[in-house]
Structures are given as structure tokens and as C-alpha cells.
C-alpha positions as CSV (number, residue, x, y, z in Angstrom):
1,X,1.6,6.0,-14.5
2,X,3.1,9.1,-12.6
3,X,6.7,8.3,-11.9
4,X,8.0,9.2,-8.4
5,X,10.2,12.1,-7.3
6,X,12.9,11.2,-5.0
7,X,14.9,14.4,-4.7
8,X,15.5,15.3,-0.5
9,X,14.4,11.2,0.3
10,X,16.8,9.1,2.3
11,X,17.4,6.0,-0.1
12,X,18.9,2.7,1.2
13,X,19.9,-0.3,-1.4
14,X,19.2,-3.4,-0.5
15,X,20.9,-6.7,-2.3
16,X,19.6,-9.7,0.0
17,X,16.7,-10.6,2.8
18,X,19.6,-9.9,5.6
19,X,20.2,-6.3,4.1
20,X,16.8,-5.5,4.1
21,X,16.0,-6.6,7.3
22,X,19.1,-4.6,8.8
23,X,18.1,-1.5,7.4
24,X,14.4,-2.0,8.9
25,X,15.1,-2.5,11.6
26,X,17.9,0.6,11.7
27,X,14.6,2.4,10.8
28,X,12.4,1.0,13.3
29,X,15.2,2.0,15.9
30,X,15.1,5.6,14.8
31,X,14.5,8.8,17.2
32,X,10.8,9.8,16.9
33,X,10.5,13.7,16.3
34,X,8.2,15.8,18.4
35,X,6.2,15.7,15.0
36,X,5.9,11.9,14.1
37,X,3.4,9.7,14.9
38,X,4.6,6.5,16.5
39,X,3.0,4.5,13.3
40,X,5.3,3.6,10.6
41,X,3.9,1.6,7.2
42,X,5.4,-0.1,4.7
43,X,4.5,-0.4,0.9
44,X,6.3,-2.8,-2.0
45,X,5.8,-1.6,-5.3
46,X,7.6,-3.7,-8.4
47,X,9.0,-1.0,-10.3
48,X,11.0,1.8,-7.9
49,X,9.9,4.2,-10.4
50,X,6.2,4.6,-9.1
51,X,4.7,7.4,-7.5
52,X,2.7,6.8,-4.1
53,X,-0.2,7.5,-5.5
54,X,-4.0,6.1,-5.5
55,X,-5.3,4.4,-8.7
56,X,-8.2,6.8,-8.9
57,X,-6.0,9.5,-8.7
58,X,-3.8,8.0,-12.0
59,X,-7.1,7.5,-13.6
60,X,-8.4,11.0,-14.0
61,X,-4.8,12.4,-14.5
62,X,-5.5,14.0,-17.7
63,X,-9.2,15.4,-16.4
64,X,-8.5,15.6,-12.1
65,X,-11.6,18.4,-11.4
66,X,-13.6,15.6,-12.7
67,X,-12.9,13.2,-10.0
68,X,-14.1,14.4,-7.1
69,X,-18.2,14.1,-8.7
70,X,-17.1,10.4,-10.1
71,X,-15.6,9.1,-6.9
72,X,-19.0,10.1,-5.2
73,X,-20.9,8.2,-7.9
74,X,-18.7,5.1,-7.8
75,X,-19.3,5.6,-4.1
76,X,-23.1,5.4,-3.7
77,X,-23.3,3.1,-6.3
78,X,-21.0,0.5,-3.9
79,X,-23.0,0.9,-0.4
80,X,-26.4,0.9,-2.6
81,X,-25.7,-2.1,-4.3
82,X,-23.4,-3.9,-2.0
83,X,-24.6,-3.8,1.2
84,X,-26.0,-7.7,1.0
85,X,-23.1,-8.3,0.1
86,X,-20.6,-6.9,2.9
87,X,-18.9,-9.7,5.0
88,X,-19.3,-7.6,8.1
89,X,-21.4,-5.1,9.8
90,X,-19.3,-1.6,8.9
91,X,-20.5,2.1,10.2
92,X,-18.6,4.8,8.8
93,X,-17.5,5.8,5.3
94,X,-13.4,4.8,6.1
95,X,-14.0,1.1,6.2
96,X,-16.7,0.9,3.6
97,X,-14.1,2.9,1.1
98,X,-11.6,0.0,2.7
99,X,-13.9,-2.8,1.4
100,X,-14.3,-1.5,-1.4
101,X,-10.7,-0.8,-2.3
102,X,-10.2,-4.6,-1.0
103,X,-12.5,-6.0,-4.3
104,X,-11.1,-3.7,-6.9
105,X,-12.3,-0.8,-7.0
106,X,-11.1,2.6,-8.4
107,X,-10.8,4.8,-4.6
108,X,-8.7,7.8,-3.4
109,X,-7.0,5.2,-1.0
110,X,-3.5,3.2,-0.9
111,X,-2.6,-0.1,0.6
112,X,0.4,0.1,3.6
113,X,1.0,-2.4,5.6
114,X,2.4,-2.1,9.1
115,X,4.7,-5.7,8.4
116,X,7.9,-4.9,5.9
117,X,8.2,-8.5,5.2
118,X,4.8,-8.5,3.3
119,X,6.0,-5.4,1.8
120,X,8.9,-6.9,0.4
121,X,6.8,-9.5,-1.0
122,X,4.7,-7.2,-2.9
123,X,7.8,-5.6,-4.0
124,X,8.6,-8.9,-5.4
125,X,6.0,-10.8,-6.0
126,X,5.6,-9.2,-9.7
127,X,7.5,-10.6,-12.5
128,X,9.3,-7.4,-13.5
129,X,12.8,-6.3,-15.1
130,X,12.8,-2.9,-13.0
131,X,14.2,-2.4,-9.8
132,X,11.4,-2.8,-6.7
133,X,11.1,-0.6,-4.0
134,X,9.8,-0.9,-0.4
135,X,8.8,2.0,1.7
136,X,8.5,3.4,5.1
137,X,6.5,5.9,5.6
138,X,6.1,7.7,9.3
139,X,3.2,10.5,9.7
140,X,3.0,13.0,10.9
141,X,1.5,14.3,14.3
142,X,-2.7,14.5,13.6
143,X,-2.0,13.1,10.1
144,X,-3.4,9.5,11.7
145,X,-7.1,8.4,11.9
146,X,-7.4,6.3,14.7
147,X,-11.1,6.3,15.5
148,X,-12.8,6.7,12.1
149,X,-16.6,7.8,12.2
150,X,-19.7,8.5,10.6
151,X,-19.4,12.1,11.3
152,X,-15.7,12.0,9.2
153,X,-15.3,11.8,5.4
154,X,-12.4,10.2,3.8
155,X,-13.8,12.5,0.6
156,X,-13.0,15.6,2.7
157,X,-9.7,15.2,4.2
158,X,-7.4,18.3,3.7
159,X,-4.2,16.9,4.2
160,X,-3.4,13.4,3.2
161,X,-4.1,11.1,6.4
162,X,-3.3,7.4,7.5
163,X,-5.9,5.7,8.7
164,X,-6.2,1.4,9.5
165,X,-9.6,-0.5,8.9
166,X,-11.2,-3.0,10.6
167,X,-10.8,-6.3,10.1
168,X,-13.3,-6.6,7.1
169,X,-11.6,-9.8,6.0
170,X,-9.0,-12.8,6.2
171,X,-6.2,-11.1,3.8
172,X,-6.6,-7.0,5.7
173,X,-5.4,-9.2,8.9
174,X,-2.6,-10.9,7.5
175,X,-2.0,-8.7,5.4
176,X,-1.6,-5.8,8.8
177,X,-3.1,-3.6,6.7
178,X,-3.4,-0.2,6.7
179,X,-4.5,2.8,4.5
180,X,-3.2,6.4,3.4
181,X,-6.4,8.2,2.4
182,X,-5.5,11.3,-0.3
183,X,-6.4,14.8,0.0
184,X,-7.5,15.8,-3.6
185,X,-6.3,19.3,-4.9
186,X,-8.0,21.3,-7.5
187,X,-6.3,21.4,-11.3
188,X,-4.3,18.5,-9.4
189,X,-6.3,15.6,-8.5
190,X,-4.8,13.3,-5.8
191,X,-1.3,13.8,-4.9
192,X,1.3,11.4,-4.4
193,X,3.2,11.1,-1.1
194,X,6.6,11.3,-2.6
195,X,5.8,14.2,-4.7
196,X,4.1,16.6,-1.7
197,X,7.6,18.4,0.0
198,X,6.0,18.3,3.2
199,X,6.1,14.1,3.3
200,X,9.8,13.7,2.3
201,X,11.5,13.9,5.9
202,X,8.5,11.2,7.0
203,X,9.8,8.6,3.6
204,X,12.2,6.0,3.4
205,X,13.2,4.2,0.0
206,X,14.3,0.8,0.1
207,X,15.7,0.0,-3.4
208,X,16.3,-3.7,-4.6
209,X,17.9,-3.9,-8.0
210,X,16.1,-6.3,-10.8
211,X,18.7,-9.1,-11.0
212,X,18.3,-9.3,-7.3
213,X,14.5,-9.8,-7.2
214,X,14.2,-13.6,-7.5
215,X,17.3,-14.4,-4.8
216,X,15.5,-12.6,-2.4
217,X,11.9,-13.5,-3.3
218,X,13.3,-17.2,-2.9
219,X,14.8,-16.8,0.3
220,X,11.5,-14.6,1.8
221,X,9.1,-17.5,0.3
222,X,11.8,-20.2,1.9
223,X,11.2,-18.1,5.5
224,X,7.4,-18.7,5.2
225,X,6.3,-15.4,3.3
226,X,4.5,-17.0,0.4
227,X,1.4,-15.9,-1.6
228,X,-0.4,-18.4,0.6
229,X,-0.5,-16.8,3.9
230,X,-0.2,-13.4,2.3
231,X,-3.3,-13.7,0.8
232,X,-4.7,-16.5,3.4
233,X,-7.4,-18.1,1.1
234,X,-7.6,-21.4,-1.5
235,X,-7.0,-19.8,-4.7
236,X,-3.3,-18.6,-2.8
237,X,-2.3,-21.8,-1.5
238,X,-2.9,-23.2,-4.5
239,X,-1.3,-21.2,-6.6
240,X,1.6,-21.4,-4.0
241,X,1.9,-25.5,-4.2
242,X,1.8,-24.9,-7.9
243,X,5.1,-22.3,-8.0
244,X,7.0,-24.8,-6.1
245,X,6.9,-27.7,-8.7
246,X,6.7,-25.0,-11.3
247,X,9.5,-26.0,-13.9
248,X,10.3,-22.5,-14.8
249,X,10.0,-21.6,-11.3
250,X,7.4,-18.2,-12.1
251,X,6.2,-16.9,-9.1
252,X,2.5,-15.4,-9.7
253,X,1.5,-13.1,-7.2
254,X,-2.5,-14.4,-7.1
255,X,-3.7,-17.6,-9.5
């Protein structure tokens, strides 16, 4: 797992819901630059040490010049093989990579969401010791995708990019999700965010230390942000009723 960089990022520690929510909105309220985009994500990770980076990119980090030809594989061998499957009609490489991000597979993409309470969540959700971390992350002026198409490749992007898919399914929407797609590097692989100089001034760390993960994941879940409308399906609310009346109250973050 590559560990994150945080030299030059603004950090903020956060102890309870009502901290967190302070110091989001402080940065929702924040003077745009002539170079941000008016788009700003959020991401929960349970362990602050993380980089923001895409699972295919940790994959290949010992062999990187490899990934570019297996991502292409793993690719064709989804919209071959899948298509029957797809629960909507999609017609450009960006939301097809989406979908198939969605089910598990290995892709150059990673999952923002434009809510900071389901960020927190997935910050918390996890049964870890470490300190979680939510962050903001603001692009950059072009660095946003807003009309994906057929002529565009997510595989070619030079500079890492944020894009938002479509609706392909129940959890994307409740979720507000959104996607940073990763610009792959040569000898490098795919780069993280927080380790790229040029993304620092755009990142925000929000810090919550361990023993203060399960206060504030109770109080969240108490305020209606569960793994049940997280998620949105029956395996979610069910695991859901079954953490309530758990006698060791464990939070699972899917059944």
C-alpha cells in the first residue's frame, strides 16, 4: 500500500460530527481561485496513512510499464463479456470503466463523492485502530470531464482528471458519486493525488484520531447516515438492522 505524503497540505483535526461539519463547511465557504474548478469531492479512507491512489495502480507497483497493456486486457475482456449484463445503456469508455470499477474490478479510477457526510462514513465505516481521514479535493481549471465521449479515453488522459458518471446504479446516486481518473507515467505507474506537487494547494486533510472513530460513527449512523442508504440495497439494510441489536455493537461496512 503506498503511504501518503502530506508535506505543503492544509490538515484539519477533527474530534466529533460538529467539528467536522464546521470545518466543511469553512471549506465549502472558501474563495475559488481563477484556477479552480467550482467542483469539490470528498473521499473517506480508514487509515490517514493512505495515498490517493487507484487499486490498479497499487497492483503493478513493483512492475508499473506493465500496466498500461493489462488494463487494456482487463478492459476488453469487461465490455466483451459484460455487455448482457450492463444495467443501463452506456456509450463512451468513462462510464463503462465507472461500472466496472462499481463490481470490483482492478481500474486506473478512484471513488469521490461530492457529499462529505458519506465520506465520513467511509472514513469510518471500517473497523480499524488507525486514524481516518476524509478529503477535499478542488480541481483544477480543465482538469474536470463534464461531457465524457466516445471520441475520449480515460486510458489516455495526460493529467489526472475528475470526471462524474452516470447514473449506472442505485448506490453511484446515493452515493453522489464521482471519479478521479489517473494519468499513468512511465517507470511510475499511476500516481497518487497527494504525492503529484501540482495537487497540494487543490487538497484538504481532515484527520479523525482512532479512539474517536466509533463516537462519531455513532452519532453519523444516529443522524440517518447508515450502511443502508449508503449503499441503498437489501443486503445493506439488513446488515444495518443487524448492527443495531448487535451485542458488541461491530459496525460492518457491507454484510
Amino acid at each position: 500500500m503506498q503511504k501518503t505524503r502530506c508535506v505543503g497540505i492544509q490538515k484539519v483535526k477533527c474530534e466529533t460530527v460538529q467539528a467536522y461539519l464546521a470545518a466543511v463547511v469553512q471549506e465549502m465557504g472558501r474563495t475559488l481561485s481563477s484556477e479552480d474548478e467550482p467542483v469539490l469531492l470528498w473521499r473517506g479512507q480508514a487509515d490517514v496513512a493512505w495515498a490517493l491512489a487507484p487499486r490498479l495502480g497499487r497492483d503493478w507497483e513493483n512492475d508499473p510499464n506493465q500496466l498500461p497493456r493489462v488494463e487494456k486486457q482487463m478492459f476488453k475482456e469487461f465490455v466483451t463479456s459484460a455487455r448482457h449484463l450492463w444495467p443501463t445503456s452506456l456509450d463512451n469508455d468513462w462510464d463503462r470503466l465507472s461500472l466496472a470499477q462499481h463490481y470490483g474490478m482492478r481500474t486506473r479510477l478512484l471513488d469521490w463523492s461530492a457529499n462529505p457526510l458519506v465520506a465520513l462514513w467511509f472514513a469510518l465505516a471500517e473497523n480499524c485502530q488507525s486514524d481516518a481521514a476524509v478529503w477535499a479535493f478542488r480541481p483544477k481549471q480543465g482538469k474536470v470531464v463534464y461531457q465524457p465521449t466516445s471520441r475520449q479515453l480515460p486510458f489516455d488522459v495526460k493529467l489526472t482528471s475528475a470526471f462524474r458518471p452516470i447514473t449506472h446504479s442505485a448506490r453511484v446516486a446515493m452515493q453522489a458519486g464521482w471519479h478521479t481518473v489517473h494519468s499513468f507515467e512511465k517507470g511510475v505507474g499511476l500516481r497518487a493525488i497527494d504525492q503529484m506537487t501540482r495537487h497540494k494547494s487543490s487538497l484538504r486533510l481532515f484527520r479523525i484520531p482512532s479512539k474517536k472513530r466509533r463516537p462519531m460513527l455513532k452519532a453519523l449512523e444516529a443522524s440517518g447516515i447508515s450502511v443502508a442508504n449508503i449503499f441503498g440495497d437489501l443486503p445493506s439494510l439488513c446488515a444495518s438492522i443487524t448492527n443495531r441489536h448487535h451485542p458488541a455493537q461491530y459496525v460492518a461496512a457491507r454484510a
